[in-house]
N, C-alpha and C positions, 0 to 999 in steps of 0.2 A: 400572519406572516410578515417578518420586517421591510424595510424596504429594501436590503440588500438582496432579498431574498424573490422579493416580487420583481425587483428588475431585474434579475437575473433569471430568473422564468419565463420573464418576457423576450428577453434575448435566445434563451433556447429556444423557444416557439416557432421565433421568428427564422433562425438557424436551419430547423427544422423544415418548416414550411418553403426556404427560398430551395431543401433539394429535391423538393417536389414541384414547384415556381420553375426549376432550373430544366427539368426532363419536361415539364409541359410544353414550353419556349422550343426546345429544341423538336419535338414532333409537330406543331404547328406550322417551325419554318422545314420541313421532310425531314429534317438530318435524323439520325440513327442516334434516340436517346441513349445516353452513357451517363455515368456516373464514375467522378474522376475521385480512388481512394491512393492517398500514400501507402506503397510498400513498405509491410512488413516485419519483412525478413531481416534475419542478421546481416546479409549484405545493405542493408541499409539504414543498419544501426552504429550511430555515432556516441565516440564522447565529449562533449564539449568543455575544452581544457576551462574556458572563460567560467559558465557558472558551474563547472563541477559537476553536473548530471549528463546521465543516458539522453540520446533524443535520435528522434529520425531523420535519417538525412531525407534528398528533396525528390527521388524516385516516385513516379506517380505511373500508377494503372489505374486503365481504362476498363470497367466492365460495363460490357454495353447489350442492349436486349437482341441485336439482332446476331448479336456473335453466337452460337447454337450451345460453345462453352461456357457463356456467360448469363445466358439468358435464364436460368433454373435463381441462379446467385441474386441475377438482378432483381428476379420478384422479390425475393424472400429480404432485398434492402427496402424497399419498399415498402411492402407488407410489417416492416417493424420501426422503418421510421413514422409511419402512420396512426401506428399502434404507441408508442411512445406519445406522439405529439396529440393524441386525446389522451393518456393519461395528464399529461404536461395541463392542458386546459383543464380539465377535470381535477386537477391536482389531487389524482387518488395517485398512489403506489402499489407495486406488485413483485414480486418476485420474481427471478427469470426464469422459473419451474413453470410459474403459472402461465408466462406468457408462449413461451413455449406450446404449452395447451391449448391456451387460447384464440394460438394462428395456425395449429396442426389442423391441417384436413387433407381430403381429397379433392382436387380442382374438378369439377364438374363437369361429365363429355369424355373421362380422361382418366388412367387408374396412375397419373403424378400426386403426391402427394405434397403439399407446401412446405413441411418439414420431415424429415424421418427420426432423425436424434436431437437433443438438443443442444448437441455441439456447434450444430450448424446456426442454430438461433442466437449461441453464442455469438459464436465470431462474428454474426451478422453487427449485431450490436458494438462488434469494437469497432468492423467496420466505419459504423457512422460515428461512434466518436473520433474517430483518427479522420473522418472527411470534414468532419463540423466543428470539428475542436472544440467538442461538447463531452462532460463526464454523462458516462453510463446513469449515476444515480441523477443528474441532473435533470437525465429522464425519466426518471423516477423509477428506476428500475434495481431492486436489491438481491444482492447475496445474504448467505447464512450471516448471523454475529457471531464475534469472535471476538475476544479482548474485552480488558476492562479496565478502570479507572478510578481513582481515589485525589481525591483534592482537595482545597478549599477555593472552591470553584462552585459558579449557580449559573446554570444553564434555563433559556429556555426552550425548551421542547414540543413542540405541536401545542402551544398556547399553556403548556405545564410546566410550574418550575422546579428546577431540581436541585440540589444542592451535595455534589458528589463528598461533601466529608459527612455525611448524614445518611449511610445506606447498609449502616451496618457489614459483616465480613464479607459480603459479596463484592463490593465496588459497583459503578453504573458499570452495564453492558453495553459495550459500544456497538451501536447500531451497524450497520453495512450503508447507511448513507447518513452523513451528518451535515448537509449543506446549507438545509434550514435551521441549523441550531444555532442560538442567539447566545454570545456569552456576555451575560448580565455582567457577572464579575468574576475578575480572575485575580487571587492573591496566590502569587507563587515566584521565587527567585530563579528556578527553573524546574524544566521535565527529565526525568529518572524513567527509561524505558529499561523494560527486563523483561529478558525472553520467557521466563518459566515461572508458572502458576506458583510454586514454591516458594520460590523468592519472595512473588507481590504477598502471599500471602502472610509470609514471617515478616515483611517491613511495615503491609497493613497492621498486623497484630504488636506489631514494636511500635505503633504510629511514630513509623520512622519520615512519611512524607512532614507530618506536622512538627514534628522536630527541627526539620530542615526547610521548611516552606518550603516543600516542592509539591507536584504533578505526578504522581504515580502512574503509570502504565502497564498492562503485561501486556505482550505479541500474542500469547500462548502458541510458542512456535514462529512459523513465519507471520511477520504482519499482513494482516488483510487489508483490503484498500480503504475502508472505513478507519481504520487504524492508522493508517498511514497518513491519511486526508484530515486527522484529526489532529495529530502531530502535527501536520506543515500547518495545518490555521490556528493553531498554539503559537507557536515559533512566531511565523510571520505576523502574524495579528496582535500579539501581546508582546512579541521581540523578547520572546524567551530562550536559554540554550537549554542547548537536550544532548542529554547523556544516555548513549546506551551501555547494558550490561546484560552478558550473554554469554554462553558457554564457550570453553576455551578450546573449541576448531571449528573446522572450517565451514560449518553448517552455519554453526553459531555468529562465525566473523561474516558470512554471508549475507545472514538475516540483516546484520548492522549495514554494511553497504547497500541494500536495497532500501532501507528508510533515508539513508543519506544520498545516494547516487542516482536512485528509482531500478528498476531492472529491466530486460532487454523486451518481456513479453511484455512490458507497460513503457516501452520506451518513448511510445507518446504521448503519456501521461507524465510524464516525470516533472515537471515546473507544476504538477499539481498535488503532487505525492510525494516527489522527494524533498528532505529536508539538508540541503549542503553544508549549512554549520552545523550540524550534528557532532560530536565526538564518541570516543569508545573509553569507560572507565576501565573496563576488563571482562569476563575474567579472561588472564595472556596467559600464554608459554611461561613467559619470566618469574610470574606472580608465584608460579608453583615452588619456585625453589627460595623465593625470597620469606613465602610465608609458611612453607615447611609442608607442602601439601602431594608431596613427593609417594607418598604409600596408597596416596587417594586416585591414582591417576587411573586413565583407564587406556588399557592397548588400541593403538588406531589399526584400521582394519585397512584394508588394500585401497577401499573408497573412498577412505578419508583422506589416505596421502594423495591417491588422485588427483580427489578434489582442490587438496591445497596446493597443489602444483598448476593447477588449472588456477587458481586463485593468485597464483607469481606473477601470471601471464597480462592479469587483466591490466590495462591503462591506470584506473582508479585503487590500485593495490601497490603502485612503483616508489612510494613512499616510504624512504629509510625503516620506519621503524614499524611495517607492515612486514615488508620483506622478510626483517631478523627473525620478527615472532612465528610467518609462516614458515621459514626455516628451521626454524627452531623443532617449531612439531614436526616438519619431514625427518629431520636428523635423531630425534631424540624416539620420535615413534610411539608418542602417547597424547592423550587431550583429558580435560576434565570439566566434568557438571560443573555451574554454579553450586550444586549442592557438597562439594568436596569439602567449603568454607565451612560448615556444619562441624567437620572435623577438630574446628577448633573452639568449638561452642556453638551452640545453636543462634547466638545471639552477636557469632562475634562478624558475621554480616553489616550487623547493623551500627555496631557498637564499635567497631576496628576500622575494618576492610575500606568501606565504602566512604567514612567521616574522610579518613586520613589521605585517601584517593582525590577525592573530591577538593579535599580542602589546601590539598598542594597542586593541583590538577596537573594530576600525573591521566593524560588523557593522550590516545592515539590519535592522528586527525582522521 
């Protein structure tokens, strides 16, 4: 393990440890241990115009053992920052399926159970990242993978090296935690994120990253936070831009503000997930009529306008040339796949579209 990597374990430990340090202090001297998490909720989710990201404002609840409502809550923080902070020393990882398993019982004397679903063991864990300003995986704790990656790029990986332009049509499979990962070497002029497996797969196959020295990405869908956490330590750490490209409504424009801005259920993770120089190459509103993609469109459903109207409203959407193109799709009443491009050749994604975009940077912020 690097040394980034081991002093940073060591600070979670220690994070860890002072909110157990913290409830001992407080029952020694009588007071009624508590444990102080920031809220939440949309009411205490802010934009911050300075760096461009979601973040939590300064709201803080109190759950405490002896409150009769809090008292079920307060074991179950416990019971998993505990359980985090021996994997932390043990430097094993698990997934939150298993931990969940592994802290379900029945409290003894009692027919309480310590967890019922594991939604509860969720939230527990965001809990203490939002009280410790600790990432989830930092406690070693993983979600499913999802996404994947093409590059000329060599990683290493749990003492393995890898080398993502060497993996054949698949791309590496970005893990759900990437914080031990050591980038040996990164040759790339920048990152090319795209939301659909299609895509990566027709620019892998056009080895369109190596044509263009970039970083291949796909989201598959919305980014997961492995994805995302991989992205900002690209960007920041090798001071690369990143491009996304993504379907043209409001799901799609979505996906890209959440890699750039962070989102509201990760709003206290966002200086670790999101990425604010990001920009958007496309696919727009606009782009359909400039590049004749008019017969490929597909009707927006009542959800979509919705959605895009819901997407006017946001702080981080009040930018000229967000507005037009959400407007655009409300008035005109259609969106389109990246795969619409196909219509003009299989190849003319790679070969047209994306050179000519790119290389005028015809980009949204």
């Amino acid at each position: 393990m690097g040394s980034r990597s081991e002093e940073r374990r060591r600070e979670v430990l220690r994070r860890l440890e002072e909110l157990g340090k913290t409830v001992l202090e407080q029952i020694k001297e009588g007071k009624s241990p508590h444990i102080d998490i920031p809220v939440r909720s949309l009411s205490n989710i802010e934009f911050d115009e300075e760096k461009m990201m979601l973040k939590l404002g300064s709201k803080v609840a109190k759950r405490s053992f002896l409150n009769v409502a809090h008292t079920r809550k307060f074991m179950q923080t416990l019971l998993v920052a505990a359980f985090a902070k021996e994997l932390v020393e043990q430097n094993l990882h698990t997934s939150l399926r298993d931990m969940y398993y592994a802290l379900k019982r029945t409290i003894p004397g009692t027919k309480e159970n310590t967890f019922e679903e594991q939604t509860e063991s969720d939230a527990v864990v965001v809990d203490i990242e939002v009280a410790k300003d600790i990432l989830r995986e930092e406690m070693h704790l993983n979600a499913d993978v999802r996404g994947r990656v093409v590059g000329d790029v060599t990683i290493i990986d749990r003492g393995d090296e890898v080398d993502w332009s060497k993996l054949g049509s698949g791309g590496w499979a970005i893990p759900s935690n990437v914080e031990d990962i050591e980038f040996k070497e990164v040759n790339a002029d920048y990152i090319l994120v795209v939301e659909k497996n299609a895509a990566f797969e027709r620019m892998h196959e056009d080895k369109f990253w190596k044509k263009e020295n970039m970083i291949l990405i796909t989201t598959q869908g919305q980014a997961a936070r492995g994805v995302r956490r991989l992205i900002h330590r690209l960007a920041f750490e090798h001071n690369l831009p990143v491009i996304v490209f993504t379907d043209a409504d409001a799901y799609g424009w979505y996906i890209y503000s959440v890699i750039k801005w962070g989102s509201m259920n990760l709003a206290h993770v966002s200086d670790k997930l999101g990425t604010p120089q990001a920009k958007y190459v496309g696919l727009t509103i606009s782009d359909i009529d400039k590049y004749h993609l008019e017969n490929y469109t597909i009707k927006a459903k009542d959800v979509d306008i919705k959605r895009a109207k819901e997407l006017l409203n946001y702080p981080w959407f009040q930018k000229k040339e967000w507005q037009r193109e959400l407007q655009l799709m409300i008035k005109k009443g259609y969106k389109a796949e990246l795969e619409a491009l196909s219509s003009r050749g299989l190849r003319f994604m790679t070969q047209t579209y994306l050179p000519e975009k790119i290389e005028n940077k015809e980009f949204l912020p």
